[in-house]
C-alpha positions as CSV (number, residue, x, y, z in Angstrom):
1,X,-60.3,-70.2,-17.3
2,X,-62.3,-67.8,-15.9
3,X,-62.8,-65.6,-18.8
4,X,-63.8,-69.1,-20.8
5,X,-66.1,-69.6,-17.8
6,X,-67.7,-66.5,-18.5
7,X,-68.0,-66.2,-22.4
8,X,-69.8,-69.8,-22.1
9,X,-72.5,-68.1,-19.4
10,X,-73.1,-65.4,-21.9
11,X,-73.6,-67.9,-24.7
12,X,-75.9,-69.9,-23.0
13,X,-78.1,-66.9,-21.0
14,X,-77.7,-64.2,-24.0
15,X,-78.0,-65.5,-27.4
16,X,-77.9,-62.2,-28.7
17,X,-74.3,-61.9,-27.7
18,X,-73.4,-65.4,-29.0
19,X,-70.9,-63.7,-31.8
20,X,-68.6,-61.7,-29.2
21,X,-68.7,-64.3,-26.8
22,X,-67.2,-67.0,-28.7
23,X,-64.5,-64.3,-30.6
24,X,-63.9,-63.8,-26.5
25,X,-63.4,-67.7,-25.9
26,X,-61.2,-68.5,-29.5
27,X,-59.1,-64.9,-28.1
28,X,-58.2,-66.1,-24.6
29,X,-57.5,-69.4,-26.0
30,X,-55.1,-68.5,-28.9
31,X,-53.7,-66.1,-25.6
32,X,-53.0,-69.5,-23.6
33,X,-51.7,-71.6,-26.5
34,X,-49.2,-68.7,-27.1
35,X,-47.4,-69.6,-23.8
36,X,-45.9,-72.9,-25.2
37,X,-44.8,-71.4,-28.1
38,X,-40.9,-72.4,-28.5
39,X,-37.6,-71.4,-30.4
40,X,-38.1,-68.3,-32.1
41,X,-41.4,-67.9,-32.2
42,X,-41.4,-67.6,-28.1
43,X,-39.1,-64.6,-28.6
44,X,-40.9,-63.2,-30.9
45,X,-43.9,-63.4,-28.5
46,X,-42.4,-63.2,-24.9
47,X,-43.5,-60.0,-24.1
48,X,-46.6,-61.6,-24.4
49,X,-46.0,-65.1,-23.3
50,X,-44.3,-63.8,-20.1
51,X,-47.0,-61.4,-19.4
52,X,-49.8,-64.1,-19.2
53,X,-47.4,-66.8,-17.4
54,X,-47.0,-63.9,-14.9
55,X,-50.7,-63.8,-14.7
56,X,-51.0,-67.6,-13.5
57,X,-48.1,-67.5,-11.4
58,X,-49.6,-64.4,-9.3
59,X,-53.3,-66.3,-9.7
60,X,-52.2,-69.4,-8.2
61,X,-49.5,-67.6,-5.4
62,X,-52.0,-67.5,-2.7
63,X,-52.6,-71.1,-2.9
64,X,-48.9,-72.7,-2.2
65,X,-48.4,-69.5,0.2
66,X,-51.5,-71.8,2.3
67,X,-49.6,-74.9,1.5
68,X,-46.2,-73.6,2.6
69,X,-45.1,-73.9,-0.7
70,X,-44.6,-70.2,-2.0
71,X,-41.1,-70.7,-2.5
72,X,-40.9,-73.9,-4.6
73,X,-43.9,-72.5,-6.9
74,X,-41.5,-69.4,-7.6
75,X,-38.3,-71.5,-8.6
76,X,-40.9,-73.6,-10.7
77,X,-41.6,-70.7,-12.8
78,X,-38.1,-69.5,-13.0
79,X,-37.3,-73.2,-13.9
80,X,-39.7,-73.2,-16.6
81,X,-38.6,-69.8,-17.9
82,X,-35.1,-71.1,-18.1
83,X,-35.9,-74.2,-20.1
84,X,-37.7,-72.0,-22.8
85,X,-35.0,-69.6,-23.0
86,X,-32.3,-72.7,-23.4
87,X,-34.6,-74.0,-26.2
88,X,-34.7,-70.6,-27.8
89,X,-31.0,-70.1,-28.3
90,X,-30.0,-73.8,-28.8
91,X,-29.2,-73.3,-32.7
92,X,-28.2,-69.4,-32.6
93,X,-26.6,-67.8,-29.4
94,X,-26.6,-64.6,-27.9
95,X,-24.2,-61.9,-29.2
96,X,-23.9,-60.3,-26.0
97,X,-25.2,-60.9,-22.0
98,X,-25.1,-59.1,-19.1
99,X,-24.8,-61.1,-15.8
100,X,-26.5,-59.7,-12.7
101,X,-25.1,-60.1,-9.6
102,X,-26.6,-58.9,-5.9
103,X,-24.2,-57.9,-3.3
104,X,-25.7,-60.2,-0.3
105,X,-23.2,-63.4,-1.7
106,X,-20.4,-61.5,-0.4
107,X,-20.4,-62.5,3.5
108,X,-20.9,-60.1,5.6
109,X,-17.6,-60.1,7.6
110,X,-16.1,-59.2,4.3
111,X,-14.3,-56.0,4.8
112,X,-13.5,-55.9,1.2
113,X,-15.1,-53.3,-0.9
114,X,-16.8,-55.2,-3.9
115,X,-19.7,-53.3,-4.4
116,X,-17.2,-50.6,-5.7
117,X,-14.3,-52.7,-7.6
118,X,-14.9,-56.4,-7.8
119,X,-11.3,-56.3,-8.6
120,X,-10.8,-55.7,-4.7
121,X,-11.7,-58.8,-3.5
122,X,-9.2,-60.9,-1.3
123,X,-9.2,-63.9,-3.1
124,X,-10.1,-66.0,-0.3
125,X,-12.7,-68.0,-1.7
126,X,-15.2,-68.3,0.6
127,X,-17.8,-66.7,-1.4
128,X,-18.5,-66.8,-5.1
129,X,-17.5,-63.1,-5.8
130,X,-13.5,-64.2,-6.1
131,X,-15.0,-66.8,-9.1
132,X,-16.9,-64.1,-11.3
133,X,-13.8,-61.7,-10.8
134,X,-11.9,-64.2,-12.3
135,X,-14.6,-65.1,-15.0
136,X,-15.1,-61.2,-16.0
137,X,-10.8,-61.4,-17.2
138,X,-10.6,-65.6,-18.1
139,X,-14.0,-65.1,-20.4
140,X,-15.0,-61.6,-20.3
141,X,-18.2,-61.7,-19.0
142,X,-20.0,-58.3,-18.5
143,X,-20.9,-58.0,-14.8
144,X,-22.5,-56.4,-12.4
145,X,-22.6,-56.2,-8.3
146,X,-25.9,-54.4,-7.4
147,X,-26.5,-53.5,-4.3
148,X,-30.7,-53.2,-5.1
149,X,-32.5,-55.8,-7.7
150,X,-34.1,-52.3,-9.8
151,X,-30.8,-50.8,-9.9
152,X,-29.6,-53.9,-11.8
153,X,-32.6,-54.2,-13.9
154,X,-32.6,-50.7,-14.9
155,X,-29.1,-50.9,-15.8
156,X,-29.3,-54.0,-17.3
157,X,-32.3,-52.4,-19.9
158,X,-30.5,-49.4,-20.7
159,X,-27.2,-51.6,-21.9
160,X,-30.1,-53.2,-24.2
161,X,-28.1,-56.9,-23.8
162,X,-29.1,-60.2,-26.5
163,X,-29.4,-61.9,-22.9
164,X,-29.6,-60.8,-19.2
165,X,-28.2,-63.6,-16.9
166,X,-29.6,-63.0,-13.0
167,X,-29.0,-64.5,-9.9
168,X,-31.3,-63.4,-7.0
169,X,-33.6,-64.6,-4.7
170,X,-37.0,-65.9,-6.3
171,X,-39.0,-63.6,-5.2
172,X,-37.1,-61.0,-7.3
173,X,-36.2,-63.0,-9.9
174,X,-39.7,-63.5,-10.7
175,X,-40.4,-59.4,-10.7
176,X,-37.3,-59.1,-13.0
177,X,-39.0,-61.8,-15.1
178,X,-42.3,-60.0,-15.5
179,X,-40.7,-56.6,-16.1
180,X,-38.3,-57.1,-18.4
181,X,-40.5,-59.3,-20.4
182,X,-39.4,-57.9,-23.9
183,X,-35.8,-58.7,-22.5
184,X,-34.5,-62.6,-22.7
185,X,-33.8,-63.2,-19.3
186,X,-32.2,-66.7,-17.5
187,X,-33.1,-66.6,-13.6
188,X,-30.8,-68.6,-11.4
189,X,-32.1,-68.5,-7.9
190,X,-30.2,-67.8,-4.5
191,X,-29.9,-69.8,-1.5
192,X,-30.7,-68.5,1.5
193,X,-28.7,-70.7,4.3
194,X,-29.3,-67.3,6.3
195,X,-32.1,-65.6,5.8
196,X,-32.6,-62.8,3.1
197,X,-29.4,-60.7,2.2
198,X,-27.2,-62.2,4.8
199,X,-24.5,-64.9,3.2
200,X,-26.5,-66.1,0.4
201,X,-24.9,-69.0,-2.0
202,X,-25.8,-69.8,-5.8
203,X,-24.5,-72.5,-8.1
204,X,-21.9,-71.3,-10.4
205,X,-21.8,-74.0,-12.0
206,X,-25.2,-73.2,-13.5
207,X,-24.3,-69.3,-14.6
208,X,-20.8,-71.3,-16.1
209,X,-23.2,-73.4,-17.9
210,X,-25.7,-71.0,-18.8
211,X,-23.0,-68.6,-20.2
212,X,-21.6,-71.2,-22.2
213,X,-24.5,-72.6,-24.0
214,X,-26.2,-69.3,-24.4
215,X,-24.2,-66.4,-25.1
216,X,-21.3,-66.4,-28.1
217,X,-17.5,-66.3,-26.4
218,X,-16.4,-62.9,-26.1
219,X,-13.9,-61.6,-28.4
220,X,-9.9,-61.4,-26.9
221,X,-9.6,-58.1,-26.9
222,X,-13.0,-57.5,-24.4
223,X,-11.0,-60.4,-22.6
224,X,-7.7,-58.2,-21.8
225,X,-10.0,-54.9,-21.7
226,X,-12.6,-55.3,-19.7
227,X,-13.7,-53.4,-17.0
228,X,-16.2,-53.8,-14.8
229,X,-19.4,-52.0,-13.8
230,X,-20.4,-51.7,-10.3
231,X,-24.4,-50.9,-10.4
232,X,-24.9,-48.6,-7.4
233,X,-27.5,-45.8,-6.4
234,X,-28.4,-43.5,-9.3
């Protein structure tokens, strides 16, 4: 709005520079318009799309941080990320997805060593690392336990996925958003019972959900193959 704002103050103060100011005005707003672009034309143009959303989001940031609404605004834009992305893959699904997954939902009493086989959890069930061991054999999901959010990303980008599938806290969700813009991405945010890193929940229900109305079933054989890959410090 600004750079509206200012394109109308130079064609009103310098007639001379009319022309470039209203090519400014019709740019920016063909820029804005591009952000409720759906389907395949938003993948097409995500790179793009993201990279302007991500502009607002930071914009506006320092507002709800006054109102003591930081959090909320964060899990809005991840929320309306998610509903594009649903939209985008609603008549053709991904081919392959990667699901990213940070170490803090293992409790921290665990003595089990996840973060190096996920295989070697106990099975109790108290956290939601015994349910995406199971889901990497019962559907063959691709996933990965990263102990740091740009170890997973990186990893995650090099694999060059149809879909990256991350659960994290919204904070880092969002960065993940903004940086992998030219990579389709589905944010599912943490809970945060206590504090950062420390016993953090998700819904896995949603990342069942997500997996099964985005991403194309997994052949059998990647079913009774697959292994596991533990993202750790390069």
């Amino acid at each position: 709005m600004a750079g509206i704002a200012l394109s109308v103050a130079i064609v009103l103060y310098y007639p001379n520079l009319a022309g470039w100011a209203l090519i400014g005005i019709v740019a920016i707003l063909a820029d804005f318009q591009s952000t409720f672009n759906i389907g395949s034309l938003y993948l097409a143009k995500r790179s793009l799309i993201v990279r302007w959303d991500g502009y607002w989001l930071q914009s506006l940031r320092p507002i709800f941080q006054i109102l003591n609404l930081e959090e909320q605004w964060l899990i809005s834009f991840c929320a309306w990320n998610n509903q594009r992305i649903t939209q985008a893959f609603s008549s053709k699904k991904a081919r392959s997805a990667v699901v990213l997954l940070p170490h803090c939902i293992q409790l921290l009493s665990c003595k089990s060593r996840v973060v190096e086989d996920i295989h070697s959890c106990f099975g109790c069930g108290k956290c939601t690392i015994k349910n995406a061991a199971e889901a990497t054999q019962a559907y063959g999901w691709d996933v990965r336990v990263a102990p740091r959010s740009r170890a997973a990303y990186n990893e995650a980008k090099q694999s060059n996925p149809g879909i990256v599938i991350a659960v994290a806290c919204p904070d880092r969700l969002v960065k993940g958003l903004t940086k992998l813009s030219d990579t389709p991405s589905y944010a599912i945010p943490l809970s945060l019972p206590h504090g950062m890193c420390v016993d953090t929940t998700f819904d896995f229900q949603q990342l069942v959900s997500a997996m099964s109305h985005l991403v194309e079933p997994a052949p059998a054989s990647k079913i009774q193959h697959l292994q596991i890959r533990i993202v750790g410090e390069r």
